[in-house]
mmCIF entry with sequence, helices, sheets and N, C-alpha, C, O atoms, coordinates in Angstrom:
data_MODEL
# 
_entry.id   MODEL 
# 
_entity.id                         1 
_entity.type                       polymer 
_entity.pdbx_number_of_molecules   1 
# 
_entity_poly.entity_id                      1 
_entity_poly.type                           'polypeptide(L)' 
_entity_poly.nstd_linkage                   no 
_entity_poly.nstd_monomer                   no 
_entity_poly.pdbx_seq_one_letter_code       
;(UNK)(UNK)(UNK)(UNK)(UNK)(UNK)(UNK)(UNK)(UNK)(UNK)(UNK)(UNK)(UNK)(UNK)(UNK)(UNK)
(UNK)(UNK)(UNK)(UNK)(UNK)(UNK)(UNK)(UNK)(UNK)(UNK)(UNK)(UNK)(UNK)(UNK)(UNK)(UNK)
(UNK)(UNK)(UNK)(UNK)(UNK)(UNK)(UNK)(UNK)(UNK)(UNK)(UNK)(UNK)(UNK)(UNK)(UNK)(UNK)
(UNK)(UNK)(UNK)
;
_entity_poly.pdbx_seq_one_letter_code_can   XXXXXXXXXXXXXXXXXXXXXXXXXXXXXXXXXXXXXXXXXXXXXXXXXXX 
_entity_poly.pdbx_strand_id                 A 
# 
loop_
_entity_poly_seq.entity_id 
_entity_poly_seq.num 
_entity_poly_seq.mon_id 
_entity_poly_seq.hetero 
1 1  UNK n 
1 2  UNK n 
1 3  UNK n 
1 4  UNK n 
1 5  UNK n 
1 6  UNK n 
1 7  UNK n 
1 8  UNK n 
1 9  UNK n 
1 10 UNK n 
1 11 UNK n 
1 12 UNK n 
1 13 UNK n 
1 14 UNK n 
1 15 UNK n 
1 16 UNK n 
1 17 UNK n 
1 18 UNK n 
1 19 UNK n 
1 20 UNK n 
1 21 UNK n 
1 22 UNK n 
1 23 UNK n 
1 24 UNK n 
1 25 UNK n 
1 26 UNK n 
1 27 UNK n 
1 28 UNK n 
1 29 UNK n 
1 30 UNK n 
1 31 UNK n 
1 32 UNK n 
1 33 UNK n 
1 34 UNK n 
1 35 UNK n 
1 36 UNK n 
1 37 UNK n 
1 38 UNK n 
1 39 UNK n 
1 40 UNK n 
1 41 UNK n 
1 42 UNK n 
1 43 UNK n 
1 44 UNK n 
1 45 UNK n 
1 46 UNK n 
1 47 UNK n 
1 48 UNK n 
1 49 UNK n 
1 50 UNK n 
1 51 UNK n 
# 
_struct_asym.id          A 
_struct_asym.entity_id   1 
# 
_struct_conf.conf_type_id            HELX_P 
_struct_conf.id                      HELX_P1 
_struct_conf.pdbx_PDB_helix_id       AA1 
_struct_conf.beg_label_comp_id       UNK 
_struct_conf.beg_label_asym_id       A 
_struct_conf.beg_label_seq_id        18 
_struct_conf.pdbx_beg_PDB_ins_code   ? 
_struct_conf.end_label_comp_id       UNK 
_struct_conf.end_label_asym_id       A 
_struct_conf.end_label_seq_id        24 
_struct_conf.pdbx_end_PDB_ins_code   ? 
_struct_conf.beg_auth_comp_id        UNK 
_struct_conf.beg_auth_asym_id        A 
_struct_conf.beg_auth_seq_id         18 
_struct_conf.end_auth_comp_id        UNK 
_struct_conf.end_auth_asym_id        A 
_struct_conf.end_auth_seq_id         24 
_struct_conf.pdbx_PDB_helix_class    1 
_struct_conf.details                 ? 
_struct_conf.pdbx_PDB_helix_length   7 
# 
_struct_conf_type.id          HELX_P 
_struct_conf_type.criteria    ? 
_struct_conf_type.reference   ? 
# 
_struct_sheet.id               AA1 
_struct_sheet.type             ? 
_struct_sheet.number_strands   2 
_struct_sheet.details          ? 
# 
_struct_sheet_order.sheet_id     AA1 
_struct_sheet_order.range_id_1   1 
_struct_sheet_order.range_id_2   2 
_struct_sheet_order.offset       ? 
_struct_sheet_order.sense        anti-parallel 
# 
loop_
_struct_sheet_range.sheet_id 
_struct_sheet_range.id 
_struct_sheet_range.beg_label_comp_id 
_struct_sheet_range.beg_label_asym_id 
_struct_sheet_range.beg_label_seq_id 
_struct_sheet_range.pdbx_beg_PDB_ins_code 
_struct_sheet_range.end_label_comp_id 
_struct_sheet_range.end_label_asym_id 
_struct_sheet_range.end_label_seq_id 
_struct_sheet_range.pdbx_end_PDB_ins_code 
_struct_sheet_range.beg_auth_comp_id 
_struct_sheet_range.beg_auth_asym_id 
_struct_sheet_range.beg_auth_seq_id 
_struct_sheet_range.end_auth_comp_id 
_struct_sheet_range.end_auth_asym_id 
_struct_sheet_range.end_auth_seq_id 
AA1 1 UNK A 3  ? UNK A 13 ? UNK A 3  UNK A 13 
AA1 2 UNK A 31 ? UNK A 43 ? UNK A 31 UNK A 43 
# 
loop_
_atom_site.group_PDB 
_atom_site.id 
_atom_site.type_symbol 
_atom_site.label_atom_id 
_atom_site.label_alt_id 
_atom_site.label_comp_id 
_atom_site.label_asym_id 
_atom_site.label_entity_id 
_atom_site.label_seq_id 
_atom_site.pdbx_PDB_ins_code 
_atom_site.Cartn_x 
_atom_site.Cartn_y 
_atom_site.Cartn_z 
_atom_site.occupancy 
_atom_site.B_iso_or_equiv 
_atom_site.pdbx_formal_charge 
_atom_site.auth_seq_id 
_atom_site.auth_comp_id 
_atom_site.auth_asym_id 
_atom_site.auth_atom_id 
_atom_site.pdbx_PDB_model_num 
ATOM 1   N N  . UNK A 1 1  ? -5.413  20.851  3.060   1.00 0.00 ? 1  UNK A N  1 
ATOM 2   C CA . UNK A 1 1  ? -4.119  20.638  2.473   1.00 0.00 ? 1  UNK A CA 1 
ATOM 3   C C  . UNK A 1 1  ? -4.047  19.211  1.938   1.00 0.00 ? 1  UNK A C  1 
ATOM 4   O O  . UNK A 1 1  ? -4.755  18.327  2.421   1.00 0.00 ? 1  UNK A O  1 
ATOM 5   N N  . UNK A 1 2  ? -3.225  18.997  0.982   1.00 0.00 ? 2  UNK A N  1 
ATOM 6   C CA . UNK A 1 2  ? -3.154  17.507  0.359   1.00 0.00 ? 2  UNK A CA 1 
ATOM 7   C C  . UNK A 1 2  ? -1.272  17.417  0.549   1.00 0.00 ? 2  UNK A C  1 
ATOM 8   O O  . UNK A 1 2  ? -0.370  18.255  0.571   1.00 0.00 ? 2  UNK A O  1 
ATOM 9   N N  . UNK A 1 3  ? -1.352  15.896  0.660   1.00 0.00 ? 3  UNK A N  1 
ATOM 10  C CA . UNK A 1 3  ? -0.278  15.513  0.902   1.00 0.00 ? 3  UNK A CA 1 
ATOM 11  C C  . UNK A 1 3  ? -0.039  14.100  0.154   1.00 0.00 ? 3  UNK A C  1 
ATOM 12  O O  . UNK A 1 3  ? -0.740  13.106  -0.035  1.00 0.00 ? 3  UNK A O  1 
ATOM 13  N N  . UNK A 1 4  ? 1.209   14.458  -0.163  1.00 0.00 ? 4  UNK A N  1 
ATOM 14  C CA . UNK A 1 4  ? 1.895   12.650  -0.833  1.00 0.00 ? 4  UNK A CA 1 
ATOM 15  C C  . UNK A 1 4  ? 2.517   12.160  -0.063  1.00 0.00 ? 4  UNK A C  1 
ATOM 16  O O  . UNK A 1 4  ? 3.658   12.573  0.141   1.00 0.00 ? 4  UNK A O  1 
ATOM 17  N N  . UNK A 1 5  ? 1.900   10.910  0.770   1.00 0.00 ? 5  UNK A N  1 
ATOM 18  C CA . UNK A 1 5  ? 3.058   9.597   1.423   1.00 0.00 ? 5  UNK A CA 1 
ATOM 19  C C  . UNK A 1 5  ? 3.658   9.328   1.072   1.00 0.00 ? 5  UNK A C  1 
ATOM 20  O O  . UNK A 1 5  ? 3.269   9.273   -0.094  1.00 0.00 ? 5  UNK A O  1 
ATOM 21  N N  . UNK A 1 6  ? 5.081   8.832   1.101   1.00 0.00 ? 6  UNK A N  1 
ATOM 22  C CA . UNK A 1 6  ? 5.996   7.624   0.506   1.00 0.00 ? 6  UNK A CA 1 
ATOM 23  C C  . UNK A 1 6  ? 6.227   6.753   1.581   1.00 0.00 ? 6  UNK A C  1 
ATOM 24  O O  . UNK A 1 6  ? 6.876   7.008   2.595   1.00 0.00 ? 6  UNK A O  1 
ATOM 25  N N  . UNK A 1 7  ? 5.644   5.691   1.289   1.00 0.00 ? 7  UNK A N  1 
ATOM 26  C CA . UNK A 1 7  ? 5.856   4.408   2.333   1.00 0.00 ? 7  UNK A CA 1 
ATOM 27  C C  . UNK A 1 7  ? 6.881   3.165   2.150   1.00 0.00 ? 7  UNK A C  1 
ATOM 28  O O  . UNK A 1 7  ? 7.327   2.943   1.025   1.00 0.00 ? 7  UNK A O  1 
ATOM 29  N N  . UNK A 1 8  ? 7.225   2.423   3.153   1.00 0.00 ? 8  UNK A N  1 
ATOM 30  C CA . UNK A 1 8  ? 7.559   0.869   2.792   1.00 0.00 ? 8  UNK A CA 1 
ATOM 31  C C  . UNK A 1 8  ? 7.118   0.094   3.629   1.00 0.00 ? 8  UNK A C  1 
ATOM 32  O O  . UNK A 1 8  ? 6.694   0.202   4.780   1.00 0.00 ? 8  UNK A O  1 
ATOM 33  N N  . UNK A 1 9  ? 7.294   -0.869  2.776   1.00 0.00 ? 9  UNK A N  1 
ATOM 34  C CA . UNK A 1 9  ? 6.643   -2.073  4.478   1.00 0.00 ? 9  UNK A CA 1 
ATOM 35  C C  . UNK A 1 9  ? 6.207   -3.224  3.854   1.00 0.00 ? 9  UNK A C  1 
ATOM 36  O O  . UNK A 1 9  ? 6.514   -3.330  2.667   1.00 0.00 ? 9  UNK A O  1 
ATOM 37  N N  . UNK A 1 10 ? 5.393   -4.354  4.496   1.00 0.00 ? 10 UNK A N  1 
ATOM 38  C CA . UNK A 1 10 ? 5.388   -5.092  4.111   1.00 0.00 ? 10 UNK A CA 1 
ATOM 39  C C  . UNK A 1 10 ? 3.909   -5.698  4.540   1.00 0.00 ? 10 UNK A C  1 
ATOM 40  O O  . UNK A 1 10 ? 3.242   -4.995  5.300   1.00 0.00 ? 10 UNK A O  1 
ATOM 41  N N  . UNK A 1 11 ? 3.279   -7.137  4.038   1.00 0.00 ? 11 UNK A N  1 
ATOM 42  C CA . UNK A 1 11 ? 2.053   -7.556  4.418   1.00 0.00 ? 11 UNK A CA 1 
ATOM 43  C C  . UNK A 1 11 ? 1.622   -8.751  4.113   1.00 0.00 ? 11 UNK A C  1 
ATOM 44  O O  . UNK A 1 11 ? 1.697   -9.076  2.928   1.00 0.00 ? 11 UNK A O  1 
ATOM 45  N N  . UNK A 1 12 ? 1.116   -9.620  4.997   1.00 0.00 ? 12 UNK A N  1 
ATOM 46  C CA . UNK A 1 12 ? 1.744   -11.069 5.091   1.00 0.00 ? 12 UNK A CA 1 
ATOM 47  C C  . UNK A 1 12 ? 0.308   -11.445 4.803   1.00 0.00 ? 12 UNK A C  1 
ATOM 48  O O  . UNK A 1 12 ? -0.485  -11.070 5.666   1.00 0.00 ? 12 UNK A O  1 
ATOM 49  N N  . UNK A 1 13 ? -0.399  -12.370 3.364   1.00 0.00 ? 13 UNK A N  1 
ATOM 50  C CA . UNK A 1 13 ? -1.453  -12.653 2.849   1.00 0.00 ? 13 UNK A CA 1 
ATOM 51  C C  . UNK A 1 13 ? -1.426  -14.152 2.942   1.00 0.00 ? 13 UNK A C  1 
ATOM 52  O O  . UNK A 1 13 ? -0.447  -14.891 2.838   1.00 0.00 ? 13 UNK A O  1 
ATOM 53  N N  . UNK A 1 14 ? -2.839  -14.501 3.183   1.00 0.00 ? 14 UNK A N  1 
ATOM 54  C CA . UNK A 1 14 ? -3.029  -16.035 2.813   1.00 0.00 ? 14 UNK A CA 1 
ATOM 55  C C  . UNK A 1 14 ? -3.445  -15.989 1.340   1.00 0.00 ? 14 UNK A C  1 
ATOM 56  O O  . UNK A 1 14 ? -4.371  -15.233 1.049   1.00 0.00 ? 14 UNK A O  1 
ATOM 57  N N  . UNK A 1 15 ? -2.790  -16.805 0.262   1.00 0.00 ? 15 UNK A N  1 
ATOM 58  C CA . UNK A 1 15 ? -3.463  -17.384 -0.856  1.00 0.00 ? 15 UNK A CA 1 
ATOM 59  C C  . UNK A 1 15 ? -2.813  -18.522 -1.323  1.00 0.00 ? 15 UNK A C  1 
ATOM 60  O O  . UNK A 1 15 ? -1.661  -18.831 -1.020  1.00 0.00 ? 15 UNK A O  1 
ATOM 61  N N  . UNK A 1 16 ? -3.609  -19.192 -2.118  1.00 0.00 ? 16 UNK A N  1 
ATOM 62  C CA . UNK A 1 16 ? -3.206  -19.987 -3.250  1.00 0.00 ? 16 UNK A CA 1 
ATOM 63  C C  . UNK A 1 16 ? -1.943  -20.105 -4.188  1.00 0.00 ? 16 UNK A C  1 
ATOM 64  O O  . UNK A 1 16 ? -1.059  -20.923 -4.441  1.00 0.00 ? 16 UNK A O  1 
ATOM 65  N N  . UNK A 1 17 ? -2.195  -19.310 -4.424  1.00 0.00 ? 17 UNK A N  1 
ATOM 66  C CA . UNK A 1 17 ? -1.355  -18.915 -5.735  1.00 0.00 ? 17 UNK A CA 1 
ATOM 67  C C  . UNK A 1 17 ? -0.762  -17.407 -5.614  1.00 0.00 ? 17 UNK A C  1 
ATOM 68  O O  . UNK A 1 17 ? -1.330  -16.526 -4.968  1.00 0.00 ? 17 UNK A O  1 
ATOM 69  N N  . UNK A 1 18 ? 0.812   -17.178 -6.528  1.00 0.00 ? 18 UNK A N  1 
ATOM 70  C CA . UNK A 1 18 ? 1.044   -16.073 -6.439  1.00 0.00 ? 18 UNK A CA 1 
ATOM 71  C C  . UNK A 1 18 ? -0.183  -14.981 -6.832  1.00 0.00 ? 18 UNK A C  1 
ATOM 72  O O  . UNK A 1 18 ? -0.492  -14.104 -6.025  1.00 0.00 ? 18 UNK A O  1 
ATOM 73  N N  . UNK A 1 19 ? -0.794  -15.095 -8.017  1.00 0.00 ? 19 UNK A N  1 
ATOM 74  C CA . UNK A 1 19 ? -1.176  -14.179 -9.140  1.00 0.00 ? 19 UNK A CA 1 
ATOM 75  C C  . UNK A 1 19 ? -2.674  -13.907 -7.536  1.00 0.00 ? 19 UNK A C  1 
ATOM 76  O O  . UNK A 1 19 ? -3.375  -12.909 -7.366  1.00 0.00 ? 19 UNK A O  1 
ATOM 77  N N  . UNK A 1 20 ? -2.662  -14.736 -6.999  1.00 0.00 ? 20 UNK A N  1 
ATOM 78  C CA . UNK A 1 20 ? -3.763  -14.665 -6.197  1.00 0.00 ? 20 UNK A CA 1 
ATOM 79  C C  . UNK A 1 20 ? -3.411  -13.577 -4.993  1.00 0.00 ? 20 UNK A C  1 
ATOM 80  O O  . UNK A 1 20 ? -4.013  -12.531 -4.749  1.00 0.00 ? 20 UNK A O  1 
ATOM 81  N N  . UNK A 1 21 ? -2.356  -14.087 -4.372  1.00 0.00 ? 21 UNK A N  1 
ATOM 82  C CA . UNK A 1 21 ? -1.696  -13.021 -3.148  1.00 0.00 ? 21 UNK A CA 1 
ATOM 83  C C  . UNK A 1 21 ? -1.595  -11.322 -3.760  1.00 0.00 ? 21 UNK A C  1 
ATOM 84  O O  . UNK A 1 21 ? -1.678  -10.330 -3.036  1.00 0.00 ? 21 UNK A O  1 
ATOM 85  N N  . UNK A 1 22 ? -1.429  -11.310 -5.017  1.00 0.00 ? 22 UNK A N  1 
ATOM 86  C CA . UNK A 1 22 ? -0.668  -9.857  -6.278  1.00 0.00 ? 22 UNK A CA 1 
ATOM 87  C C  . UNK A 1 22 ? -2.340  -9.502  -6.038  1.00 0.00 ? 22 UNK A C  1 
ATOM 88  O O  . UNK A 1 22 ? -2.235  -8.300  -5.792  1.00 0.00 ? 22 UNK A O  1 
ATOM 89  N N  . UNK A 1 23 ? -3.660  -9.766  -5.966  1.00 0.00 ? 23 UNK A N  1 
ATOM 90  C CA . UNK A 1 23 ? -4.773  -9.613  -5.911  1.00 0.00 ? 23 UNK A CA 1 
ATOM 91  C C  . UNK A 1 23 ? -4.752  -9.291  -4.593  1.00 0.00 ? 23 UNK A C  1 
ATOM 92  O O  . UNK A 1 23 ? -4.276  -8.174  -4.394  1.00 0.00 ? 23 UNK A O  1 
ATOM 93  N N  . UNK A 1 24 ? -5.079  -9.842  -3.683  1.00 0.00 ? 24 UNK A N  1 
ATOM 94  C CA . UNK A 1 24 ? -4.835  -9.753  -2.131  1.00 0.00 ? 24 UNK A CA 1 
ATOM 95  C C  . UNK A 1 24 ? -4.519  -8.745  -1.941  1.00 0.00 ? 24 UNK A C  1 
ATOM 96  O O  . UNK A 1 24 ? -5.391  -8.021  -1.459  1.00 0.00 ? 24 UNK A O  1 
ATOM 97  N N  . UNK A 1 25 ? -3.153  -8.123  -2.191  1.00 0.00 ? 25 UNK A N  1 
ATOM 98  C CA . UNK A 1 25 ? -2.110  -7.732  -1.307  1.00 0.00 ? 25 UNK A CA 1 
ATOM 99  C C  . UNK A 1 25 ? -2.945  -5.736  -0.694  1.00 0.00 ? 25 UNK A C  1 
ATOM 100 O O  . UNK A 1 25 ? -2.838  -5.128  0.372   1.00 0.00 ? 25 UNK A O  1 
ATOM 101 N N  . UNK A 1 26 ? -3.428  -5.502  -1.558  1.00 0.00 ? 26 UNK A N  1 
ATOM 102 C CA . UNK A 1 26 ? -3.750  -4.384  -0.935  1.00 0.00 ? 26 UNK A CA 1 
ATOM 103 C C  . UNK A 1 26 ? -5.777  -3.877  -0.499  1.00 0.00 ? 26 UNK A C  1 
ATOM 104 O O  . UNK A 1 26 ? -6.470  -2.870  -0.355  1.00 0.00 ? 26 UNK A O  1 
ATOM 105 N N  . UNK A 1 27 ? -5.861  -4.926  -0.476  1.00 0.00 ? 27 UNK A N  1 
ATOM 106 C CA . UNK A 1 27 ? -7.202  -5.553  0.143   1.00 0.00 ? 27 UNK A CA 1 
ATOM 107 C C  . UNK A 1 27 ? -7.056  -5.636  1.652   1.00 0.00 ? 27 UNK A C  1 
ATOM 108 O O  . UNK A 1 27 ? -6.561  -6.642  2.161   1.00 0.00 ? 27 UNK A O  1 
ATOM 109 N N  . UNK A 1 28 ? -7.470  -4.618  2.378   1.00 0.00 ? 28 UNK A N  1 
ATOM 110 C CA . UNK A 1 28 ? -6.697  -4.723  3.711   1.00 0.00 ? 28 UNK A CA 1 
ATOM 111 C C  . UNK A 1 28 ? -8.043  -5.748  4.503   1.00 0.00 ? 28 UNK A C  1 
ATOM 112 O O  . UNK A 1 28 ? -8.065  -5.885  5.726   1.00 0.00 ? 28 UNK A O  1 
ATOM 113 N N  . UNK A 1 29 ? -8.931  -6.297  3.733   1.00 0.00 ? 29 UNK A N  1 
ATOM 114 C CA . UNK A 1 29 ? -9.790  -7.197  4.598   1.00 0.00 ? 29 UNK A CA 1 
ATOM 115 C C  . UNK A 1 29 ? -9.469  -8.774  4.624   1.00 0.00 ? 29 UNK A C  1 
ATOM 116 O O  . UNK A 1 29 ? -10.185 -9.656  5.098   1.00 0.00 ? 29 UNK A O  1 
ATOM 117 N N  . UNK A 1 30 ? -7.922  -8.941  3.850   1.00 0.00 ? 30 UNK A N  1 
ATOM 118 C CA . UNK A 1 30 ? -7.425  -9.875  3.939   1.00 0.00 ? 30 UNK A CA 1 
ATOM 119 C C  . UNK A 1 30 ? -6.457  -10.090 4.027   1.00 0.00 ? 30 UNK A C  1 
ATOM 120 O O  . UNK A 1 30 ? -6.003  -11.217 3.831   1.00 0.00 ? 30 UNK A O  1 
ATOM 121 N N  . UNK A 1 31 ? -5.618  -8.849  4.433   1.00 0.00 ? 31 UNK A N  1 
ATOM 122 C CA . UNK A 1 31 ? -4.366  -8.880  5.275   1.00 0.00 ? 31 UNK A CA 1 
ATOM 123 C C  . UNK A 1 31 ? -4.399  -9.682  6.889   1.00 0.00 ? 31 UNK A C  1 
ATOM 124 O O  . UNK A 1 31 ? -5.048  -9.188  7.811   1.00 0.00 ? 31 UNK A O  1 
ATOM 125 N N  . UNK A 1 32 ? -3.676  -10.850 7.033   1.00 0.00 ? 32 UNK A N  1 
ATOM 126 C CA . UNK A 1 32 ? -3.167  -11.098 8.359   1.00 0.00 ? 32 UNK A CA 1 
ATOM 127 C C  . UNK A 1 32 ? -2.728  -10.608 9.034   1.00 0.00 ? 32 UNK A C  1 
ATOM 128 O O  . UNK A 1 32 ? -3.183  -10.585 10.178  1.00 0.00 ? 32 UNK A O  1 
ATOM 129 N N  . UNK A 1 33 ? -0.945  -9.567  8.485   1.00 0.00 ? 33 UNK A N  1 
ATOM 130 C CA . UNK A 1 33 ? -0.543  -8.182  9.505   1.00 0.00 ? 33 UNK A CA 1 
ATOM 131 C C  . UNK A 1 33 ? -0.065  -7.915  8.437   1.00 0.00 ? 33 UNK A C  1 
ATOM 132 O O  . UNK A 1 33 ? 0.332   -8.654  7.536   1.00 0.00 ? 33 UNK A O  1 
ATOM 133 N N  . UNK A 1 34 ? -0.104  -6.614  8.542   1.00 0.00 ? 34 UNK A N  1 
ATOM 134 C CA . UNK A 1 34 ? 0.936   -5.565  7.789   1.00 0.00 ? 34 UNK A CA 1 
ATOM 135 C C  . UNK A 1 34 ? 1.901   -4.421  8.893   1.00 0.00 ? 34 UNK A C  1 
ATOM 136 O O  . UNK A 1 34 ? 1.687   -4.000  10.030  1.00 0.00 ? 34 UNK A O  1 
ATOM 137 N N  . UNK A 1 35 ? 3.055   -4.201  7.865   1.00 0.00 ? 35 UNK A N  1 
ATOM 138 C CA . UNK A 1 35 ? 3.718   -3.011  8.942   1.00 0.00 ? 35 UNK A CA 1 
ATOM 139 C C  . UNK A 1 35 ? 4.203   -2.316  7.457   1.00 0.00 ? 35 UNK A C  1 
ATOM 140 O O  . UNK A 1 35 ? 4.617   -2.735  6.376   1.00 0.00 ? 35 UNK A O  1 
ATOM 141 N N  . UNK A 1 36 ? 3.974   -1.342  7.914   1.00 0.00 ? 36 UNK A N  1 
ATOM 142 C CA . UNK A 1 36 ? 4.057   -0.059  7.293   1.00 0.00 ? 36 UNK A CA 1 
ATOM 143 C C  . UNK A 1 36 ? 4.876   1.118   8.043   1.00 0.00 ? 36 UNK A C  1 
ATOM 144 O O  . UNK A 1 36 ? 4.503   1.564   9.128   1.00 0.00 ? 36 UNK A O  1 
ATOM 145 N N  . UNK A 1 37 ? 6.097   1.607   7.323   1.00 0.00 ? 37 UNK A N  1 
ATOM 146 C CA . UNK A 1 37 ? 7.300   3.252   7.714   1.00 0.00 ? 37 UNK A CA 1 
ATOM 147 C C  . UNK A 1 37 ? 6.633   4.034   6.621   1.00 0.00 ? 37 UNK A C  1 
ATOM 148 O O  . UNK A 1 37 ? 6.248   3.772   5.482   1.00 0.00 ? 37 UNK A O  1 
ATOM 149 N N  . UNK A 1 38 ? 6.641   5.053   7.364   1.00 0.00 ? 38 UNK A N  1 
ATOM 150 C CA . UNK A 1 38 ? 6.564   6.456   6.794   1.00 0.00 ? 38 UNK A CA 1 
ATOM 151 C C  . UNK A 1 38 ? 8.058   7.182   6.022   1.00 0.00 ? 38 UNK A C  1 
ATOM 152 O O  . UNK A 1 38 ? 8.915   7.783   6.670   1.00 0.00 ? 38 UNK A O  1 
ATOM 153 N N  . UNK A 1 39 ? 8.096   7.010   4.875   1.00 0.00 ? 39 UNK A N  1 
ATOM 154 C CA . UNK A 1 39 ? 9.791   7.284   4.462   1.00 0.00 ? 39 UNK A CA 1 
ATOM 155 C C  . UNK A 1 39 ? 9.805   8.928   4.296   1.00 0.00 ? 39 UNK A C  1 
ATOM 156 O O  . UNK A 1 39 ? 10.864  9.497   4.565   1.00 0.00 ? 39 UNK A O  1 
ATOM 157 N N  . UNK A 1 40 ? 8.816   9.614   3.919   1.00 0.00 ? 40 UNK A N  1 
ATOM 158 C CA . UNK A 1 40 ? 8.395   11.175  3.735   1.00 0.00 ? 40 UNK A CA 1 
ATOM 159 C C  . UNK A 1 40 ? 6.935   11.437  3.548   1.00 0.00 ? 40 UNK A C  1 
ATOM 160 O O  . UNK A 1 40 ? 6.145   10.639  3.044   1.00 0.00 ? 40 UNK A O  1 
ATOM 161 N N  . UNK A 1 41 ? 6.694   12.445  3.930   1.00 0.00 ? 41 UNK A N  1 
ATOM 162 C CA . UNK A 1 41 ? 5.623   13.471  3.404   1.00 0.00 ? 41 UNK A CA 1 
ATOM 163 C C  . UNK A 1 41 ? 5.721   14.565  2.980   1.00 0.00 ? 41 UNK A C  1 
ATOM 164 O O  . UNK A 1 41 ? 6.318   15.373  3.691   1.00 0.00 ? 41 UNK A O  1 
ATOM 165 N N  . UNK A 1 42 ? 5.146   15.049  1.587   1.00 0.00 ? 42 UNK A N  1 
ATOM 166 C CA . UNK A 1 42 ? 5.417   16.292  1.113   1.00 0.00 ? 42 UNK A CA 1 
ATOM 167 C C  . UNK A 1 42 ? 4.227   17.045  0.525   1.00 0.00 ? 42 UNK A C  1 
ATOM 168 O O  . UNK A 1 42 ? 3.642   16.316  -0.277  1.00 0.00 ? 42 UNK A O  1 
ATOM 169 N N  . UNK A 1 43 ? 3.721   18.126  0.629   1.00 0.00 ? 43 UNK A N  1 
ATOM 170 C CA . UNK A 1 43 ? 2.811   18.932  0.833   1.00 0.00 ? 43 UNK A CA 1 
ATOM 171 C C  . UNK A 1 43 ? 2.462   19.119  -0.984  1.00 0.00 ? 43 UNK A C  1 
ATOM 172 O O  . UNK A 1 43 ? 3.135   19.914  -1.642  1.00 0.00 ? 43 UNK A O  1 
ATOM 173 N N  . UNK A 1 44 ? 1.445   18.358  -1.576  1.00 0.00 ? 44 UNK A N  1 
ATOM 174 C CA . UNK A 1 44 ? 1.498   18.833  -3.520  1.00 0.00 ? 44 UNK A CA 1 
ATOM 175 C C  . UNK A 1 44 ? -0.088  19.356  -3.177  1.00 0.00 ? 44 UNK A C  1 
ATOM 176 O O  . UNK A 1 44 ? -0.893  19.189  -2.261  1.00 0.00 ? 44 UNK A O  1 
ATOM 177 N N  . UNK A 1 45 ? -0.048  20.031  -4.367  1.00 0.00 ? 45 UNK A N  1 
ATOM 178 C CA . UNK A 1 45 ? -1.192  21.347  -4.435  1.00 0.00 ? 45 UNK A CA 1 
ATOM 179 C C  . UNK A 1 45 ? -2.435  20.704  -5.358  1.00 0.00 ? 45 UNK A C  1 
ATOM 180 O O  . UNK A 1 45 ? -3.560  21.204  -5.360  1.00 0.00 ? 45 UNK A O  1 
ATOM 181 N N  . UNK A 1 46 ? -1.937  19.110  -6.415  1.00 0.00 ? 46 UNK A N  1 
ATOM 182 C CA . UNK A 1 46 ? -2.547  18.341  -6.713  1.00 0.00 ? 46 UNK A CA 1 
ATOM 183 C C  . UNK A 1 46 ? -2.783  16.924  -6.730  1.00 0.00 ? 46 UNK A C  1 
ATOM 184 O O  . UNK A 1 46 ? -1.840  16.281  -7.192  1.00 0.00 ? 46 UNK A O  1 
ATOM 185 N N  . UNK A 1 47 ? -3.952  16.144  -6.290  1.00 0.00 ? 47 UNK A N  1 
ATOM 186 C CA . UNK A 1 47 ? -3.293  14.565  -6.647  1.00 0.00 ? 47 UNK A CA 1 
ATOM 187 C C  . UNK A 1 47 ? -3.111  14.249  -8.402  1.00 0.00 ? 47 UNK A C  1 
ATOM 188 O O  . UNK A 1 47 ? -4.001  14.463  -9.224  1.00 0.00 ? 47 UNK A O  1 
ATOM 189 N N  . UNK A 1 48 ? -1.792  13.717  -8.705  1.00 0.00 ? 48 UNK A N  1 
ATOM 190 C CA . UNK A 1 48 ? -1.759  13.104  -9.635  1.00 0.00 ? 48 UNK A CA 1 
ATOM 191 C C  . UNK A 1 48 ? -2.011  11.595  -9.617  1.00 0.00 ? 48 UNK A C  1 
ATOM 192 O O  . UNK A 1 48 ? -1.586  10.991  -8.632  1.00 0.00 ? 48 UNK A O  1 
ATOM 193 N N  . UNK A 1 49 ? -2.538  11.021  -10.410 1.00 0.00 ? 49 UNK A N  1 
ATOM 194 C CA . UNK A 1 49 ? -2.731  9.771   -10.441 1.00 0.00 ? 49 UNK A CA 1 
ATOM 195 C C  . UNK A 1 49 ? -1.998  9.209   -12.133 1.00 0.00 ? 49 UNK A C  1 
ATOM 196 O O  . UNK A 1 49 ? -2.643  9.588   -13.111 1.00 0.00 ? 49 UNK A O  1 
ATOM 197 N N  . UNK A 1 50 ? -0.904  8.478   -12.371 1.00 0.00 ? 50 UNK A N  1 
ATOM 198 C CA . UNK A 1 50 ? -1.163  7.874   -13.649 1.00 0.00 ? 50 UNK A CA 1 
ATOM 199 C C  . UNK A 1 50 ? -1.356  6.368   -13.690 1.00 0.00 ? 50 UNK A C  1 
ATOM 200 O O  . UNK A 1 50 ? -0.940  5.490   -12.934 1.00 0.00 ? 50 UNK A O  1 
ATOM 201 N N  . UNK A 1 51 ? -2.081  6.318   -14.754 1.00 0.00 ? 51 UNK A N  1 
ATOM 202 C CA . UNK A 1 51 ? -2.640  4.682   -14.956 1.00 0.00 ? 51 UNK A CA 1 
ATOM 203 C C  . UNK A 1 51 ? -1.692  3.904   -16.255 1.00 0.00 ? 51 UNK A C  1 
ATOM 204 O O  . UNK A 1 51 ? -1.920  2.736   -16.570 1.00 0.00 ? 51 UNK A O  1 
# 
């Protein structure tokens, strides 16, 4: 079965610079802590991805 998360939360990065942390931020080998809620899950029959 495939499923879509909807999350919130937050994640506390060391950098330099903003444009640097916006790089960081979902690099979890340079996250300090993160916390992450589960807001829903809902059951889709495909992943969509748009770019």
């Amino acid at each position: 079965m495939k499923y879509k998360v909807f999350y919130s939360g937050f994640v506390y990065v060391e950098a330099d610079t903003a444009e640097e942390t916006e790089e960081k931020t979902f690099d979890e080998v340079e996250e300090i802590y993160s916390e992450k809620q589960i807001d829903s899950v809902i059951e889709v029959d495909e992943f969509v991805v748009e770019l």
